[in-house]
MARTOR-476371 format. One line per field, with one value per atom (N, C-alpha, C): residue number from 1; atom name; residue in three letters; x, y, z. Coordinates in steps of 0.05 Angstrom, whole numbers, plus 32768, in hexadecimal, padded with zeros to 4 digits. Each point is the difference from the previous one (the first is absolute). Layout:
k	NUM ...
a	CA ...
r	ala ...
px	X ...
py	Y ...
pz	Z ...
***
This chain:
k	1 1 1 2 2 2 3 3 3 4 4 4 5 5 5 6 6 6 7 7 7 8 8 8 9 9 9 10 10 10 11 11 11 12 12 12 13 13 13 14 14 14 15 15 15 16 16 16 17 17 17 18 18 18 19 19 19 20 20 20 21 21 21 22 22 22 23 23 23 24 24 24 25 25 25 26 26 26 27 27 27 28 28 28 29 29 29 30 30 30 31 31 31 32 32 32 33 33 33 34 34 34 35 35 35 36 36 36 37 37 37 38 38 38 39 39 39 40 40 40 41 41 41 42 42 42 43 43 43 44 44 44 45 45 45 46 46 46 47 47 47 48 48 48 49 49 49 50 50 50 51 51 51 52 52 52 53 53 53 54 54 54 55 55 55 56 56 56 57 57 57 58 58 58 59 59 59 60 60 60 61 61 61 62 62 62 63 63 63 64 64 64 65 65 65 66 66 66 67 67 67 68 68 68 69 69 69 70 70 70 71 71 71 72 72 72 73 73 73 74 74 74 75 75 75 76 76 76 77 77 77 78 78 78 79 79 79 80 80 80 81 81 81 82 82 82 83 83 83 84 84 84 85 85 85 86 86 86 87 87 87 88 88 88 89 89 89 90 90 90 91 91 91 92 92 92 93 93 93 94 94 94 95 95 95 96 96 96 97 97 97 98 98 98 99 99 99 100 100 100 101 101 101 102 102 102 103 103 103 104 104 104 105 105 105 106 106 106 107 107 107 108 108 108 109 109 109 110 110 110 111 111 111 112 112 112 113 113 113 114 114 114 115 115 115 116 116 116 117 117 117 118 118 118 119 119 119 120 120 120 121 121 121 122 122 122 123 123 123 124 124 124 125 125 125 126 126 126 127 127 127 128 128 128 129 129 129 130 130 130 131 131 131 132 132 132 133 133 133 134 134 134 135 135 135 136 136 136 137 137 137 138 138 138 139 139 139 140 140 140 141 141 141 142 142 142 143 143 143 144 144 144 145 145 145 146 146 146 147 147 147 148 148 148 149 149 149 150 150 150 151 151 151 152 152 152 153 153 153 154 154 154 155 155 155 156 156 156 157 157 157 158 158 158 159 159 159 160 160 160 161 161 161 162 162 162 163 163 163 164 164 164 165 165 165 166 166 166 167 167 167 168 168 168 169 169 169 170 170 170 171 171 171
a	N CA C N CA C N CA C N CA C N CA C N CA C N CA C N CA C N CA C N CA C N CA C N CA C N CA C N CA C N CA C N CA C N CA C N CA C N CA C N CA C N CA C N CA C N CA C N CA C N CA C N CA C N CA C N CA C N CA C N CA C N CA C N CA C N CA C N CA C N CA C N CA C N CA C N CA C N CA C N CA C N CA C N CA C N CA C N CA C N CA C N CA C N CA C N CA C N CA C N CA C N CA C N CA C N CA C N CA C N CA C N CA C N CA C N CA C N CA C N CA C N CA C N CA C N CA C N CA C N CA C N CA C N CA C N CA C N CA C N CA C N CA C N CA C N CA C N CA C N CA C N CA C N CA C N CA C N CA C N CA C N CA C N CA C N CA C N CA C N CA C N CA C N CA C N CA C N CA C N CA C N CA C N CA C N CA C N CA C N CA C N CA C N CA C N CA C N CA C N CA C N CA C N CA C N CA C N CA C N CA C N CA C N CA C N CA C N CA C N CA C N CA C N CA C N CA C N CA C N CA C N CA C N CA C N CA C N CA C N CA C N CA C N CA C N CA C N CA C N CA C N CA C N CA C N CA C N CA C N CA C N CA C N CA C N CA C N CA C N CA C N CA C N CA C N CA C N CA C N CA C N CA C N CA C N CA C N CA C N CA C N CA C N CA C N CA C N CA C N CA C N CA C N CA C N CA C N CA C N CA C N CA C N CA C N CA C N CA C N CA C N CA C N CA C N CA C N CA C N CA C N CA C N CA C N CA C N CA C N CA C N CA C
r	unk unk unk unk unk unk unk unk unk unk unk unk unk unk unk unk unk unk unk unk unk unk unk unk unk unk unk unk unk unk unk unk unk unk unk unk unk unk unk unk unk unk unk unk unk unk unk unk unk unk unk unk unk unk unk unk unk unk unk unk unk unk unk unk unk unk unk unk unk unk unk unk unk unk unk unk unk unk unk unk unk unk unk unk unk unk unk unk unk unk unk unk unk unk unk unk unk unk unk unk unk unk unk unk unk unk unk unk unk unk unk unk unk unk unk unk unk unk unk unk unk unk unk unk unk unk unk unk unk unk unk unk unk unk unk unk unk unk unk unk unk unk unk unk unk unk unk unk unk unk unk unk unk unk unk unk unk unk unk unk unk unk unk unk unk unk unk unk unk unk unk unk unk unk unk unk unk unk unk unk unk unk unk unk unk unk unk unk unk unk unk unk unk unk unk unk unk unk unk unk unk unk unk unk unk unk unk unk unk unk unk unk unk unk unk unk unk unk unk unk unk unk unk unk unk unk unk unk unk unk unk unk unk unk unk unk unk unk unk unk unk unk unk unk unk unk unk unk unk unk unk unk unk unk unk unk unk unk unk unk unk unk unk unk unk unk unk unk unk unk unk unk unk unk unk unk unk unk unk unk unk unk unk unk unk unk unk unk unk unk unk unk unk unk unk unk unk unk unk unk unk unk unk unk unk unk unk unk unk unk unk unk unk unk unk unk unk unk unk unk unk unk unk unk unk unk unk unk unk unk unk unk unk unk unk unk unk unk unk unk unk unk unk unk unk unk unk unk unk unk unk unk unk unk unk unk unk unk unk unk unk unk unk unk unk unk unk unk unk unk unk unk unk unk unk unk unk unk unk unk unk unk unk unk unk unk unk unk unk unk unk unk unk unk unk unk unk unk unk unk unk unk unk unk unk unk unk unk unk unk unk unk unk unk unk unk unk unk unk unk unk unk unk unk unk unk unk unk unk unk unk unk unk unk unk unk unk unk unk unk unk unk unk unk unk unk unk unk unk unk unk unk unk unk unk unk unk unk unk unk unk unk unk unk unk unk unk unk unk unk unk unk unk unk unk unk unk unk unk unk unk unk unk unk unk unk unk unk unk unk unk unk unk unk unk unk unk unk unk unk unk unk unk unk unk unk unk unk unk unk unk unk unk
px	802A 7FFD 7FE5 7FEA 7FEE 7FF1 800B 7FFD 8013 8016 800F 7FEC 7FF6 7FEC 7FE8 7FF5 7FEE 8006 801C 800A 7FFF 8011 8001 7FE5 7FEB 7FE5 7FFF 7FF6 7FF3 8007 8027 8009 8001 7FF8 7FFA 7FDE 7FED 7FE7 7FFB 801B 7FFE 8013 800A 801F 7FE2 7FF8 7FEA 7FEB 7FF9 7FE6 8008 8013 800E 8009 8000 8006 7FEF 800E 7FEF 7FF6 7FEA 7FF7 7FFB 7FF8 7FF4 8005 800E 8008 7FE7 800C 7FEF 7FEA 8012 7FF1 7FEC 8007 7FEA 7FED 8002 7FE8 7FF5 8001 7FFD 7FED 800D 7FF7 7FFF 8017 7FF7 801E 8009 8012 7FF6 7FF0 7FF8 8000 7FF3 8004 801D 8014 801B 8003 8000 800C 7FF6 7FE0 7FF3 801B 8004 800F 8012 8017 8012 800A 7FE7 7FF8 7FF5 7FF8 7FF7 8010 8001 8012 7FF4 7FE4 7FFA 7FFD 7FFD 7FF6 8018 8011 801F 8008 7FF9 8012 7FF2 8014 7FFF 8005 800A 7FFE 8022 8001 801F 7FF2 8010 7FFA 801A 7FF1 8014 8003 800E 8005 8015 7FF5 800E 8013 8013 8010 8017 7FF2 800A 7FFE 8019 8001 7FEE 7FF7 7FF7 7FDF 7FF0 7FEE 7FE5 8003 7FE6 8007 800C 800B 7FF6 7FF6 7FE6 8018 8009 8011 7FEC 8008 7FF1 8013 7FF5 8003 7FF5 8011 7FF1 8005 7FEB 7FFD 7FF5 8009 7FFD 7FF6 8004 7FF8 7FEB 7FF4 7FF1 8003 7FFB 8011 7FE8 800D 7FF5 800D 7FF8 8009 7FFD 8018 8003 8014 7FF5 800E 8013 8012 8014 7FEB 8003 7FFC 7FE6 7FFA 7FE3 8010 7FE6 800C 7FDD 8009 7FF5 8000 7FEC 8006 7FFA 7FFF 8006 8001 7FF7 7FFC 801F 7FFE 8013 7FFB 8013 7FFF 8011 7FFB 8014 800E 8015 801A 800A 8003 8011 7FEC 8012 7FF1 8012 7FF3 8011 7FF8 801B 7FF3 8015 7FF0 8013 7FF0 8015 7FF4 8005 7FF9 8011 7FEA 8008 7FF1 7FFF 7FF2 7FF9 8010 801B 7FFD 8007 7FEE 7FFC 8000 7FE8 7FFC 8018 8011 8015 7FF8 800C 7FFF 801B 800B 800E 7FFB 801A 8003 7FFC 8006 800D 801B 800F 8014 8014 7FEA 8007 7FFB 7FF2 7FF5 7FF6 7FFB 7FEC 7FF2 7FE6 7FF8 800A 7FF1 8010 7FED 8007 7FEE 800F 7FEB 8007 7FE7 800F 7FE9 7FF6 7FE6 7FF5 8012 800A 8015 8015 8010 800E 7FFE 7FE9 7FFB 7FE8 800C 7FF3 7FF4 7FEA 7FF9 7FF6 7FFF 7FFE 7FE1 7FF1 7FE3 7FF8 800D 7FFF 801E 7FF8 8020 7FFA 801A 7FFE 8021 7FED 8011 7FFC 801C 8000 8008 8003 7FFD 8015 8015 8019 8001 8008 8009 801C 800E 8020 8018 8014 8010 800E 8002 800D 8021 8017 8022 8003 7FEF 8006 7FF4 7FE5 7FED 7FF8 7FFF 7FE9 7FE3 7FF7 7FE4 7FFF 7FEE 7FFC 7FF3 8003 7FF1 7FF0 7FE8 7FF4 800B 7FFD 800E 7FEC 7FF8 7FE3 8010 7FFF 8002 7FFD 8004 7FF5 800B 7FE9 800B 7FED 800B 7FEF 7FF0 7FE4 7FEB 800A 800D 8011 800E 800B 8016 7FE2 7FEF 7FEC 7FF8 7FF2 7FEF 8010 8020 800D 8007 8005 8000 7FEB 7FEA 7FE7 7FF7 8004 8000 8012 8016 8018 8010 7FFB 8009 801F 8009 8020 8009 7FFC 8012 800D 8017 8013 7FF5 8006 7FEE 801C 7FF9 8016 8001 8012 8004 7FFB 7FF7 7FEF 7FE3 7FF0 7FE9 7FFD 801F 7FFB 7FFA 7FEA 7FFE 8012 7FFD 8017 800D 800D 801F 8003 800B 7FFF 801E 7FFB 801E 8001 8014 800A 800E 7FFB 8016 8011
py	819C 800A 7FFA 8001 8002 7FD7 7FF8 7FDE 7FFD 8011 7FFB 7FFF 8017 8010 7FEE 7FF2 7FEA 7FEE 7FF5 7FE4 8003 801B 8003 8000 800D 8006 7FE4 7FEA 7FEC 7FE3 800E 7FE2 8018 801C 8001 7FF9 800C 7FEE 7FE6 7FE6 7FE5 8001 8011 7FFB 8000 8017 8009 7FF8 7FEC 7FEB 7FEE 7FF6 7FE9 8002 8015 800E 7FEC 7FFE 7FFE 801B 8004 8015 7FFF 7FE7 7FFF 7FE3 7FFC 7FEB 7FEC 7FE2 7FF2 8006 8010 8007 8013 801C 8012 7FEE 7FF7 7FED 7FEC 7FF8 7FF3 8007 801B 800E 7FEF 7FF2 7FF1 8002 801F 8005 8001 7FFF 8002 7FE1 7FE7 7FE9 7FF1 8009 7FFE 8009 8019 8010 7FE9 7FF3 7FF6 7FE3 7FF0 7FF3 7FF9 801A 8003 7FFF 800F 800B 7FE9 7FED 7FE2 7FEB 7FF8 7FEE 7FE1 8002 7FE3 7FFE 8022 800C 7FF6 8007 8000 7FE8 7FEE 7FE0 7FFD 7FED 7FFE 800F 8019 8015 800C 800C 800C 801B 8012 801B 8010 8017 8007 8021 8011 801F 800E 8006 800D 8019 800C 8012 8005 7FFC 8000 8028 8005 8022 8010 7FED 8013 8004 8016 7FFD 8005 8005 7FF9 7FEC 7FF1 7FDE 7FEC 7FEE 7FEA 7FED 7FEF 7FE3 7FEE 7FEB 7FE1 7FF8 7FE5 7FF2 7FE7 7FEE 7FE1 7FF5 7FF2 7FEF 7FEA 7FE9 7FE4 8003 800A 8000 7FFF 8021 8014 801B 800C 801E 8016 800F 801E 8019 8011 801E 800D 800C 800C 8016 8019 801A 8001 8016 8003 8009 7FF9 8007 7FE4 7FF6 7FF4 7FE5 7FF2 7FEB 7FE5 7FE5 7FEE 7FEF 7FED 7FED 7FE4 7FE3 7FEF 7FE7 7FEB 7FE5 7FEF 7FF5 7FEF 7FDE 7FF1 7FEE 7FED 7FE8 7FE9 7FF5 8009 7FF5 800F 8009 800F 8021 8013 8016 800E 8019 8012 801C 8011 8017 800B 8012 8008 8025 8017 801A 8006 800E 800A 800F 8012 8016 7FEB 8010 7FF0 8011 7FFF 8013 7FEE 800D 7FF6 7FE7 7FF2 7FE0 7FEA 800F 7FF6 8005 7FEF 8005 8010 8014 8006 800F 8007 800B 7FF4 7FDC 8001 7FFC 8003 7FF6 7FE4 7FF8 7FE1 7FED 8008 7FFF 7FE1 7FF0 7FE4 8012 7FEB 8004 7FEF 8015 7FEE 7FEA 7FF4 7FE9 7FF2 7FF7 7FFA 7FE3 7FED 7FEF 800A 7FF7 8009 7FE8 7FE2 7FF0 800B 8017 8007 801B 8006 8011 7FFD 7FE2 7FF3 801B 8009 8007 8020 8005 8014 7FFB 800E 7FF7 8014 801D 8018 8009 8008 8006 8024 8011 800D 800C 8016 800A 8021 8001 8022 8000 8015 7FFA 8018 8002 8018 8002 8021 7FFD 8010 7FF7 8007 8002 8008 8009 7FDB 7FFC 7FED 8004 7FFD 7FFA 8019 8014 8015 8007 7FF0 7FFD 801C 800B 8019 7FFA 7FF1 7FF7 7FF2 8007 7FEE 7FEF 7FE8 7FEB 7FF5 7FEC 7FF8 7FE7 7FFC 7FF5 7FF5 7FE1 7FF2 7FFA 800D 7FFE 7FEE 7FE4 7FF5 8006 800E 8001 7FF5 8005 7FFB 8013 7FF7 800D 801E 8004 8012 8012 7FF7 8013 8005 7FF2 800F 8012 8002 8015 8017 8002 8014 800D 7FF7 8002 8010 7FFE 800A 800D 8007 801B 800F 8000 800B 7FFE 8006 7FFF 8008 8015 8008 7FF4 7FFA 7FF0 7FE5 8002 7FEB 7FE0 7FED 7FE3 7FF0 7FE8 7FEC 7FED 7FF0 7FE2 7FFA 7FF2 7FEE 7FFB 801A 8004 7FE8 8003 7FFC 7FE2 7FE9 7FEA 7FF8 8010 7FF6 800D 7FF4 8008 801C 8014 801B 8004 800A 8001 8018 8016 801A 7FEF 8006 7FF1 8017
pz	7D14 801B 800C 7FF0 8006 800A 7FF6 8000 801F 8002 801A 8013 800A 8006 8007 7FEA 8002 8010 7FF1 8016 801A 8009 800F 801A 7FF8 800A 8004 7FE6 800B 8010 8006 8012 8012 8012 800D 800C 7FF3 8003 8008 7FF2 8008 8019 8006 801E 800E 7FFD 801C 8000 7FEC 8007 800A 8002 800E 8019 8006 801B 8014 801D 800D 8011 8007 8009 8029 8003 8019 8009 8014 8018 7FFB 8012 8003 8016 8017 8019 7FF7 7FF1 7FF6 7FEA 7FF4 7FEB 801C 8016 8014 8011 8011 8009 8022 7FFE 801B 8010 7FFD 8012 801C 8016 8015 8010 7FE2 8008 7FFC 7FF9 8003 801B 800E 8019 8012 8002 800C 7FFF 7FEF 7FF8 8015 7FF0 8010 801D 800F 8017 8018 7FF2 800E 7FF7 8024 7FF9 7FF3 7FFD 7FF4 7FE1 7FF9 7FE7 7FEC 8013 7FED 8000 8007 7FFB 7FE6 7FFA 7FDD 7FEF 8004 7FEA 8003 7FD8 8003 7FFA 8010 7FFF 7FF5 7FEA 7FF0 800D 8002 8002 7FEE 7FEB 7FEE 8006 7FFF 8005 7FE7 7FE7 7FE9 7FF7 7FF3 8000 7FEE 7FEB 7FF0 800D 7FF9 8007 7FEE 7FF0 7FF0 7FEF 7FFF 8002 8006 7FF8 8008 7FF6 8013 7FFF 7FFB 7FF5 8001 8011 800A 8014 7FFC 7FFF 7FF2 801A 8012 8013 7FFA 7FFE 7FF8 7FE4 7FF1 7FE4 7FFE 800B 8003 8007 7FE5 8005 8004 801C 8001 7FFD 8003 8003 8019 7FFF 801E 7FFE 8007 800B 800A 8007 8015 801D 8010 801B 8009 7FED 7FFF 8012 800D 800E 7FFC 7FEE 7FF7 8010 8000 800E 7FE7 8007 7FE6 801C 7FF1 8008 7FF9 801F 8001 7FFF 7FE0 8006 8013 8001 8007 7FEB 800C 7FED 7FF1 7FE5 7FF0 7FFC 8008 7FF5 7FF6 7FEA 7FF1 8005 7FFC 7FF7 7FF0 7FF2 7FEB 7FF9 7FFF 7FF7 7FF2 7FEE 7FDB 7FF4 7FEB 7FEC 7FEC 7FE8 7FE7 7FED 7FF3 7FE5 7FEB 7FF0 7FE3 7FFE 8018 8003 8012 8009 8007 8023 800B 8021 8007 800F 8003 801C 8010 8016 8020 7FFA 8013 7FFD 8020 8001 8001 8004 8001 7FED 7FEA 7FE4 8008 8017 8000 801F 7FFF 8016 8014 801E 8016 8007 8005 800C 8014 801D 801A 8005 800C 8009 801D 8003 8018 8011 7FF7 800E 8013 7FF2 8002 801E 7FFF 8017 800D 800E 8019 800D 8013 8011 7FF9 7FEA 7FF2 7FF0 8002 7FF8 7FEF 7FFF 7FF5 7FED 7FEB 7FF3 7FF4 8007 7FFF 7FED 7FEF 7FDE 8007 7FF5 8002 7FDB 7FF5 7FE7 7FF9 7FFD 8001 7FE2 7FFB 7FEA 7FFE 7FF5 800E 7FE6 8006 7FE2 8009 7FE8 7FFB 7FF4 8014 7FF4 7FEF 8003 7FEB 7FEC 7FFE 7FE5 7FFE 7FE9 8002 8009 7FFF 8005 8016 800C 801D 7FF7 8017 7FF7 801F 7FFB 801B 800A 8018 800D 8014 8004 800C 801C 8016 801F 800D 800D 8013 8016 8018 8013 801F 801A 800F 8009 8011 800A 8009 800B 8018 7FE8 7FF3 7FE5 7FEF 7FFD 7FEE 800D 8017 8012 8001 8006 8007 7FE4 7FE7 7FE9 7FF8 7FFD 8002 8007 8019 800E 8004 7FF2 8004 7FEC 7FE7 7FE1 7FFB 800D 7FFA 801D 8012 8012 7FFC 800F 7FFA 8003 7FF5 8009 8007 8015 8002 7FF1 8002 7FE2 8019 8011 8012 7FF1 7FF4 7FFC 7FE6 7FEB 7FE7 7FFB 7FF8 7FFC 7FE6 7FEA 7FEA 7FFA 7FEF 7FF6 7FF9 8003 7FEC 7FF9 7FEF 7FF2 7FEA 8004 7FF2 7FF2 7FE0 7FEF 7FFE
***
């Protein structure tokens, strides 16, 4: 019993060192130069902007943007460099070294080709029951300027599939 006891203690000790504790924006500290970002319109060309609305909340998601990963909160809103031509994103937890929790289990990736006249890309970051799963899983948003802003400021209101740039799909 007593060795249980032990085990037990020291893969909790290693769960919660591995934890993540604090966002890319809080280790950052440059939530204000995001709003600024956002907020101009010359600030924001080139850039994908992320707004998390994922349920759990002392929950720190990764978020791999072009194969470069951050951390990001529920409610928190990132901003991230846009290239030309192929970009990714992809959100998911870590357990026991494994990526898990999205729903789409690849990332999405969009060419900037593909959305002529669009200089700004914009990600809501859902996390939603999946076909019945016990576990929710995340779900990487592309949508437009107008469905992000109203999204954003307006968290349980209804959104239109006008707004939605990709595919979404309830399995």
């Amino acid at each position: 019993m007593k060795n249980i006891l032990y085990s037990f203690s020291l893969f909790f000790l290693f769960s919660c060192e591995s934890m993540d504790w604090y966002s890319t924006l809080e280790e950052n500290d440059n939530a204000q130069e995001i709003l600024n970002q956002l907020n101009d319109p010359e600030l924001r060309k080139g850039k994908i902007f992320v707004f998390s609305q994922h349920i759990d909340e002392p929950v720190v998601a990764k978020i791999r943007i072009n194969g470069e990963v951050f951390l990001i909160r529920r409610d928190e809103l990132q901003s991230f460099e846009l290239k030309e031509g192929d970009n990714s994103l992809y959100t998911y937890l870590v357990a026991f070294g494994d990526e898990v929790g999205n729903c789409a289990k690849e990332p999405y990736v969009f060419n900037t080709k593909d959305f002529e006249g669009y200089e700004t890309h914009y990600f809501l970051l859902w996390e939603i029951k999946e076909g019945g799963k016990v576990f929710d899983c995340y779900r990487d948003v592309h949508v437009t300027e107008e469905g992000f802003h109203y999204i954003k400021e307006n968290p349980r209101s209804r959104w239109k599939q006008d707004w939605l740039l990709n595919y979404y799909k309830r399995s």
